[in-house]
Residue, then its C-alpha position, 0 to 999 in steps of 0.5 A: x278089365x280082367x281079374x286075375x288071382x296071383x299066388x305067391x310062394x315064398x321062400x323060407x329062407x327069405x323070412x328075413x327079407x320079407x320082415x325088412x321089406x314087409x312095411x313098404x310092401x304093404x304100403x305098395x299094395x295099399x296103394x294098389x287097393x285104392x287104386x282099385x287094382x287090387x282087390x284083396x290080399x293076404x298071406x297064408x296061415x302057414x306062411x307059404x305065401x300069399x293070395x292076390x286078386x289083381x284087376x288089369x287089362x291084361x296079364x302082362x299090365x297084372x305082371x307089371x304090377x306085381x314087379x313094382x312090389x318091394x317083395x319082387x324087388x328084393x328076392x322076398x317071393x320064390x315064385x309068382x303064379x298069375x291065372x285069369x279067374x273068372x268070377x261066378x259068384x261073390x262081390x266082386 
């Protein structure tokens, strides 16, 4: 398995969205975290976004994965970086 750190850019004119969707998106992540296909997330203190850590076997099965979150669904994320993250130290 493969970790992978994902950020989110959203769009503040999604605000409204994101507020909607917000209760089914973190149920989605919820499940992802028990599942062990999420690690950690959370959003930025300013709002902009937010940071994932996806555990996958490629990045096209971490890409999957963030498609199926009601944010994606809806239009809540601007944009979606996925980078491969190799893990030197900490408790992952």
């Amino acid at each position: 398995m493969t970790i992978f750190h994902v950020e989110y850019t959203y769009a503040p004119e999604a605000a409204a969205i994101r507020d909607e969707h917000r209760p089914a998106h973190r149920e989605y992540l919820g499940g992802l975290h028990e599942a062990g296909s999420l690690l950690y997330v959370g959003p930025f203190a300013d709002g902009s976004g937010a940071g994932l850590m996806i555990v996958a076997d490629d990045e096209a099965q971490a890409r999957r994965l963030l498609a199926d979150d009601p944010f994606a669904s809806v239009g809540a994320i601007a944009a979606t970086t996925v980078r491969e993250w190799t893990q030197v130290f900490g408790p992952f």
